[in-house]
C-alpha positions as CSV (number, residue, x, y, z in Angstrom):
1,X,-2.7,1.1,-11.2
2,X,-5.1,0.0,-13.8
3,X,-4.1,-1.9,-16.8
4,X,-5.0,-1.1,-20.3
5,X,-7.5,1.0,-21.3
6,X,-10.8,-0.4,-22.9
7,X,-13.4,-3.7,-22.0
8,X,-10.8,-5.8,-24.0
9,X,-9.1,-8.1,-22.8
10,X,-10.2,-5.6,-20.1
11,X,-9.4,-4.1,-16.9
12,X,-6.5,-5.8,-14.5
13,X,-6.6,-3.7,-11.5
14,X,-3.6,-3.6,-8.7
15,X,-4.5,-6.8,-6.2
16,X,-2.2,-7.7,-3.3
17,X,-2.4,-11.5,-3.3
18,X,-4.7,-13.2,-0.8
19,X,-2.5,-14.7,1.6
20,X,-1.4,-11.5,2.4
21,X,-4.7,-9.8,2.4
22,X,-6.0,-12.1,5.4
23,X,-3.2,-11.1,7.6
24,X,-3.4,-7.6,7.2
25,X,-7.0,-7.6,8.0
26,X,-6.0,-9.5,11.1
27,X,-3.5,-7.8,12.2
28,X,-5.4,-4.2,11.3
29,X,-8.3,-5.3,13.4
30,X,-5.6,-5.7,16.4
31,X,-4.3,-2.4,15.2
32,X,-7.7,-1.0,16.1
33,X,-8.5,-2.5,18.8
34,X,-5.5,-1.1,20.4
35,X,-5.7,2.1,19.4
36,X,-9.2,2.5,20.7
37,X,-8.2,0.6,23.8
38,X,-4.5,3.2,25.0
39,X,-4.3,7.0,24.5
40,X,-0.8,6.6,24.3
41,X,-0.7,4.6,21.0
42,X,-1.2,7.6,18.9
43,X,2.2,6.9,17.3
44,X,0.3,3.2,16.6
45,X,-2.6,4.6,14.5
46,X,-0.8,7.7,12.8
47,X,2.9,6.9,12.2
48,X,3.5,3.3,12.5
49,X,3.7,2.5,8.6
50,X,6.0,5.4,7.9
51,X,10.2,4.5,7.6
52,X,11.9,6.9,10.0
53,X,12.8,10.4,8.7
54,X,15.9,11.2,7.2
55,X,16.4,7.1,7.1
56,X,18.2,5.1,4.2
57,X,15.5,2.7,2.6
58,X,17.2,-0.4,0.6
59,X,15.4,-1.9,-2.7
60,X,16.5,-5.0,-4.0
61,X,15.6,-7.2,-7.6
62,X,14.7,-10.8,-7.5
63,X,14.7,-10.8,-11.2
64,X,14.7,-8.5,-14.6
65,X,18.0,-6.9,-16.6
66,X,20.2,-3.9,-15.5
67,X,18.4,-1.6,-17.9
68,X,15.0,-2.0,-16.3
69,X,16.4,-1.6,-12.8
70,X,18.3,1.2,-13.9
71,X,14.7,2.3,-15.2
72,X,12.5,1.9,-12.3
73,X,15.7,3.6,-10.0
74,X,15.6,6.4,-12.3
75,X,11.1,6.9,-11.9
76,X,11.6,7.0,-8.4
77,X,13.6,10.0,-8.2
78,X,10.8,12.1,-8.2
79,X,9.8,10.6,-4.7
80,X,13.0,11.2,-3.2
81,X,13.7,14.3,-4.5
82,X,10.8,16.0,-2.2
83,X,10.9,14.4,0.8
84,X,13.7,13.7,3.7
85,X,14.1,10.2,3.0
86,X,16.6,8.4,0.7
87,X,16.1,5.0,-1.4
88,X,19.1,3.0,-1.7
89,X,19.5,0.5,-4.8
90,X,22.9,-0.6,-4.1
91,X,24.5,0.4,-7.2
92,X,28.2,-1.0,-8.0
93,X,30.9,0.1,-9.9
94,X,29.6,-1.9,-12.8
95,X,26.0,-0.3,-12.5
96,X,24.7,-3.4,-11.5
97,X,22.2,-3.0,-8.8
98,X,21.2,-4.6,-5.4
99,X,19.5,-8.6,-6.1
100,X,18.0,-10.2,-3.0
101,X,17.0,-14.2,-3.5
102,X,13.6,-16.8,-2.3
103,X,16.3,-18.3,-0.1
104,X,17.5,-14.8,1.9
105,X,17.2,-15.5,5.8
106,X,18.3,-12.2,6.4
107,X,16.9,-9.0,4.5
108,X,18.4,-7.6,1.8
109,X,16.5,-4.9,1.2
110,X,13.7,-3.3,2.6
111,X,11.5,-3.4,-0.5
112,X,12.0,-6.3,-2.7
113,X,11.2,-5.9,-5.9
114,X,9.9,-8.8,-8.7
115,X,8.6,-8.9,-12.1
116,X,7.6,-12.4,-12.5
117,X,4.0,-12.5,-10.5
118,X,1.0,-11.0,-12.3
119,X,-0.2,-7.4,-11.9
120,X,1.2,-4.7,-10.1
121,X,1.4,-4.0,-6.2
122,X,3.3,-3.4,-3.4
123,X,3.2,-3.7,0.8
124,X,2.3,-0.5,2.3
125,X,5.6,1.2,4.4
126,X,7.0,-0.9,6.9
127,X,5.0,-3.8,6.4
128,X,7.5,-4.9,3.7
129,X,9.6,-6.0,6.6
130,X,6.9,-7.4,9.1
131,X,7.7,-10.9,8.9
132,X,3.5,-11.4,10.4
133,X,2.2,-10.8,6.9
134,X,2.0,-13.4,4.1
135,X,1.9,-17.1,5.1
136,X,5.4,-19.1,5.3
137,X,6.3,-20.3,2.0
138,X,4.5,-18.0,0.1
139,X,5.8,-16.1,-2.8
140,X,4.8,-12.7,-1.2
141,X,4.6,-11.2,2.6
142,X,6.9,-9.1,4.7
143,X,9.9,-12.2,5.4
144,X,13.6,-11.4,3.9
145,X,12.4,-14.4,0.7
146,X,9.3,-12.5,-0.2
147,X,8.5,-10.4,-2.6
148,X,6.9,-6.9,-1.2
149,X,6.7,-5.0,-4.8
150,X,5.7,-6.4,-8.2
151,X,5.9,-5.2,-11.6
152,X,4.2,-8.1,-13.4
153,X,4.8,-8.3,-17.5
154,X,7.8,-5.1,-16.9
155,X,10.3,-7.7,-18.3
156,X,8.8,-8.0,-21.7
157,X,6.5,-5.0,-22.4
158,X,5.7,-1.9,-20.3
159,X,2.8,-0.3,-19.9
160,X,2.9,3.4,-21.8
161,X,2.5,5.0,-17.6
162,X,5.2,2.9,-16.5
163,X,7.1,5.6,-14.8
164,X,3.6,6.5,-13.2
165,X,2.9,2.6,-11.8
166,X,6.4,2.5,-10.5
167,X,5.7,6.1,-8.9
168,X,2.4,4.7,-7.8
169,X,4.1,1.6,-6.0
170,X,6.7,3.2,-4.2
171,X,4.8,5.6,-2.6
172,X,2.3,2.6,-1.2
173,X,5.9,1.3,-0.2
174,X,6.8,4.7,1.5
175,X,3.1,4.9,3.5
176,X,0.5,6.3,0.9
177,X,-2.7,4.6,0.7
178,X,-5.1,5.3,-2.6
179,X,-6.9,8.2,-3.2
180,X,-10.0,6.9,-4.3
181,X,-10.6,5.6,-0.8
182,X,-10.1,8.5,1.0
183,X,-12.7,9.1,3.6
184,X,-12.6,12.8,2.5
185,X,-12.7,12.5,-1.2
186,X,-16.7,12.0,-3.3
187,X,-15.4,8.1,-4.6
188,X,-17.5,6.1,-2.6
189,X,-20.7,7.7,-3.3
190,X,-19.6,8.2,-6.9
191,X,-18.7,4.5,-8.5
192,X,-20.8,2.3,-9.7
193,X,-21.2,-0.5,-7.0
194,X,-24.4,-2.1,-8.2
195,X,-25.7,-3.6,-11.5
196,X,-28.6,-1.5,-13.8
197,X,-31.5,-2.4,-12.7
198,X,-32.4,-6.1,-14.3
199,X,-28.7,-6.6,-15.8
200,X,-28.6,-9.9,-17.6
201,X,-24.9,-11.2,-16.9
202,X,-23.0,-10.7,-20.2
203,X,-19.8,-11.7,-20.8
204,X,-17.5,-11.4,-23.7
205,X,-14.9,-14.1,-25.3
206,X,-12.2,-12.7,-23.0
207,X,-14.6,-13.7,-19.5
208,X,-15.1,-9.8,-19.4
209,X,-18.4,-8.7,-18.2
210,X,-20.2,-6.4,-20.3
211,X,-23.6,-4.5,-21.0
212,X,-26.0,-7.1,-22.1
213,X,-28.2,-7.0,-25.1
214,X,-30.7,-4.0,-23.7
215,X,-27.5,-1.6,-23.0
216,X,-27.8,-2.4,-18.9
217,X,-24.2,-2.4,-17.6
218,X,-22.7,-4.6,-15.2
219,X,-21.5,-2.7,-11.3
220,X,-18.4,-2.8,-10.4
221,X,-19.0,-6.2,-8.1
222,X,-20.4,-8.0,-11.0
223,X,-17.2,-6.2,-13.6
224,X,-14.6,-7.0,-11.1
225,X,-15.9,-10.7,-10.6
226,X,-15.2,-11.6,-14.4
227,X,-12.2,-11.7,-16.0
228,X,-9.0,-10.2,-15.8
229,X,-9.6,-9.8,-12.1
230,X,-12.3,-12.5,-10.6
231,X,-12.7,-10.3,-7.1
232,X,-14.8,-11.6,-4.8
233,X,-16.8,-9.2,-3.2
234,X,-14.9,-8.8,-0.1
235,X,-11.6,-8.1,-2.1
236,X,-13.7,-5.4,-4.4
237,X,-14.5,-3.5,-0.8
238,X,-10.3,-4.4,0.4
239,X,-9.3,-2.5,-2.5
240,X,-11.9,0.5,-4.1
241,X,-14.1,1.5,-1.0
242,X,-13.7,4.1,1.9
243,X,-11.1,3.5,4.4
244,X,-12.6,4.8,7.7
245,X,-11.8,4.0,11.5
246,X,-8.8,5.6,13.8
247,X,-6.4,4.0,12.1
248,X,-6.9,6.0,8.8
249,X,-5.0,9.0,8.3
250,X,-6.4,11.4,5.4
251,X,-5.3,14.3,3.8
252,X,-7.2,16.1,0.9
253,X,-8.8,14.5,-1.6
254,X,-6.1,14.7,-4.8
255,X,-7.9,14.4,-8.2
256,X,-4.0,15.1,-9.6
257,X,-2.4,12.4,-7.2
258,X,-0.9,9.2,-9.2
259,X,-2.5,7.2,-6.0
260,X,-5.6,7.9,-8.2
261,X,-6.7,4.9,-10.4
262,X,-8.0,5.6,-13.9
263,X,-11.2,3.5,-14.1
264,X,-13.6,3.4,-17.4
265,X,-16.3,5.6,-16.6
266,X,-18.5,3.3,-16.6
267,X,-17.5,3.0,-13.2
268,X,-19.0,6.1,-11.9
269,X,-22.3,7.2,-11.6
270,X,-21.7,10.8,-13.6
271,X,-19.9,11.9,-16.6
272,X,-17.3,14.2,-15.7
273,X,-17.3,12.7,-12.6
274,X,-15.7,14.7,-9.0
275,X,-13.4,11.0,-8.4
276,X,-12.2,11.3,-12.0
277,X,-8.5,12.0,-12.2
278,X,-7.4,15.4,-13.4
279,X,-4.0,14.5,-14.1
280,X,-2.1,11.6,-16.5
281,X,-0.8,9.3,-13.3
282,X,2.6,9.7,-14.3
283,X,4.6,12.8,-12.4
284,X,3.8,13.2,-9.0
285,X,1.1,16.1,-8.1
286,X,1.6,18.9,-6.0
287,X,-0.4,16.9,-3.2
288,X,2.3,14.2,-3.8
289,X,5.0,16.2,-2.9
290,X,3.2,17.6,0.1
291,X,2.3,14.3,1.4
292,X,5.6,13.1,1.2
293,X,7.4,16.3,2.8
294,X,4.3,15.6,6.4
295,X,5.6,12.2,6.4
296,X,9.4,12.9,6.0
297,X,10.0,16.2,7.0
298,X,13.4,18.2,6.7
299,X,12.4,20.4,10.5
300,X,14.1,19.0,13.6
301,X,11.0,20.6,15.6
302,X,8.6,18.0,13.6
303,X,10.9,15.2,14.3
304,X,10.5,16.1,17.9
305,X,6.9,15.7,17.8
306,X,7.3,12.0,15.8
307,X,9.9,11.4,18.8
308,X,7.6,12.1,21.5
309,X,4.5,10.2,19.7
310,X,7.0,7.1,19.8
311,X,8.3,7.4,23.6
312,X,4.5,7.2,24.5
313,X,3.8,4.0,22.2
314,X,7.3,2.6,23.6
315,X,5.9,3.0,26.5
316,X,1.8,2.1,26.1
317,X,3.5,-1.1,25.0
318,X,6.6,-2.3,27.0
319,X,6.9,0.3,29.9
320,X,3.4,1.1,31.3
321,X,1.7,-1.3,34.3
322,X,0.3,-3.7,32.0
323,X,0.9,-5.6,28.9
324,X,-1.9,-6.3,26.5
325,X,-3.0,-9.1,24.7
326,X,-6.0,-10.0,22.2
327,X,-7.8,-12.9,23.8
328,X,-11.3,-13.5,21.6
329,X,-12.2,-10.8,20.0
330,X,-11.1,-8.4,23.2
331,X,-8.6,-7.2,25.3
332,X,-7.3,-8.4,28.3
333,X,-4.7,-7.1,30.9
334,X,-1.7,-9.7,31.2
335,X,0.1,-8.0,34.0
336,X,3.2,-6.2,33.6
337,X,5.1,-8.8,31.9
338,X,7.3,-7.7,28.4
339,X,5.0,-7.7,25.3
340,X,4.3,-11.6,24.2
341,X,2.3,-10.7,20.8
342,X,4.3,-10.6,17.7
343,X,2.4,-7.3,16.8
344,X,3.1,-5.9,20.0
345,X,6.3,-6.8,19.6
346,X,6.9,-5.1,16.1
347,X,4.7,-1.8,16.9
348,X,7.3,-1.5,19.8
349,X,10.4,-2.4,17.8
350,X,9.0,0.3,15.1
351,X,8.3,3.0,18.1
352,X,12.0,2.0,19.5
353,X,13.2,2.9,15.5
354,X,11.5,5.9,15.4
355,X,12.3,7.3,18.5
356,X,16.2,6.8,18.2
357,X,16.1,8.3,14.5
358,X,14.5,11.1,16.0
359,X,16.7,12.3,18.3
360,X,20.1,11.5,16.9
């Protein structure tokens, strides 16, 4: 979710820290590479970031009062309310609710929520428990001590759309991805990318980029780059432009969906523009709710399908003739040995989940 609105102190824009960046794009590019490579691993590219059905979820705090986790519980019942899934905060008799600490060795929680890093963000699904993303010791990544959700600045003041950003985060923590980068929707031909032609970089006191003295305007590479954000250019394309490949499933494009960011319009290339959102960001849109009832459905017979989709990648992975491994940039067959790789090893723990939610 975007910060506040105007060029001053200017724009802070959701950012999943680094570390945890590089090993999703490694681990994605396996992903791929897999899917591409086994007709049974349709469970890998459609379903494998989705909790089971009908399954409890656990959210933890590391940090902030009762009153502002009694808050964020209370924004996210919108999310649970449509779709077969339940988010479990651990509430006691006293109201206080679930903690988890840096020095857990076992997972509290699914999705661990802070308040003390900066921004806003959260791992996508179940790659809040994939102990292969983030780097050991780091503040952030999928092991039982790191975060997976942050609210940065919640403890002191909230954004007016607060209920909206912690709408926004849990839904990246149930499976969503962001609107603006769906293959289907008019975003990537509609921002900004590129400076006017001869910009002069202009900055402001606060490191913000702005239009320079003859009213040329900065892209969105050369805005991001400045302050609050200071994107490189490969983290501008990570977070704003299209998400293609098999691995990318997309529904309609939502212009009323809070997975929409809220960007100056300087950002796009017309005024109204088709990527603008239609809505405020803060109740969930219609498209929400319909996105959240295809990825936890109520019907036995679409649990059936999700079941069978799993018993294949169970078996692509652990069962069939051959294991798989990545071996320089390809794939090579490794005999019928169990699965050595750490992802193959969580996709088929995942599938195994899936499969016995599914059918109980």
């Amino acid at each position: 979710m975007a910060g506040e609105e105007g060029h001053a102190p200017g724009r802070l824009l959701e950012s999943v820290p680094d570390g945890v960046v590089a090993s999703l794009e490694v681990r994605d590019t396996w992903r791929r590479r897999m899917a591409e490579a086994d007709a049974g691993l349709e469970f890998l590219v459609s379903d494998v970031l989705r909790w089971p059905p009908g399954s409890v979820v656990r959210v933890a705090f590391l940090d902030g009062d009762d009153e502002l986790h009694r808050d964020v519980a209370g924004a996210t019942r919108q999310i649970t309310d449509a779709c077969n899934l339940d988010l479990d905060f651990g509430v006691e008799e006293s109201g206080k609710h679930r903690r988890w600490s840096e020095g857990d060795t076992q997972y509290a929680a699914e999705i661990r929520v802070s308040f003390d890093l900066g921004g806003y963000w959260s791992l996508v699904g179940t790659d809040s428990t994939d102990p292969s993303i983030g780097r050991p010791g780091d503040t952030s990544g999928g092991r039982p001590g790191q975060r997976s959700m942050n609210f940065g600045g919640f403890k002191t003041r909230r954004p007016p759309d607060w209920e909206g950003t912690v709408r926004h985060e849990f839904l990246h923590a149930l499976g969503f991805q962001h609107a603006h980068q769906n293959l289907r929707g008019p975003c990537e031909d509609e921002f900004r990318w590129d400076d006017d032609p001869g910009y002069v970089p202009t900055r402001d006191a606060n490191g913000v980029f702005v239009a320079d003295d003859a009213g040329r305007r900065p892209g969105i590479y050369t805005y991001l780059a400045g302050e609050p954000n200071s994107w490189p250019r490969a983290q501008v394309d990570h977070n704003l432009r299209r998400e293609e490949g098999p691995d990318v499933v997309a529904g309609p494009f939502d212009r009323a969906s809070v997975m929409l960011y809220r960007f100056d319009s300087f950002f796009y290339k017309s005024s109204p523009s088709p990527c603008e959102p239609t809505a405020d960001g803060i109740d969930l849109s219609e498209g929400d709710v319909r996105g959240l009832q295809l990825l936890y459905p109520e019907m036995r017979a679409e649990h059936a399908v999700l079941a069978e989709r799993a018993e294949a990648a169970v078996t692509a992975l652990v069962g069939g003739e051959r294991d798989r491994g990545v071996e320089e940039g390809g794939l090579e067959s490794a005999g019928p040995k169990p699965a050595q790789s750490p992802y193959h090893e969580r996709v088929a723990a995942l599938a195994a989940s899936m499969l016995e939610n599914t059918r109980t």
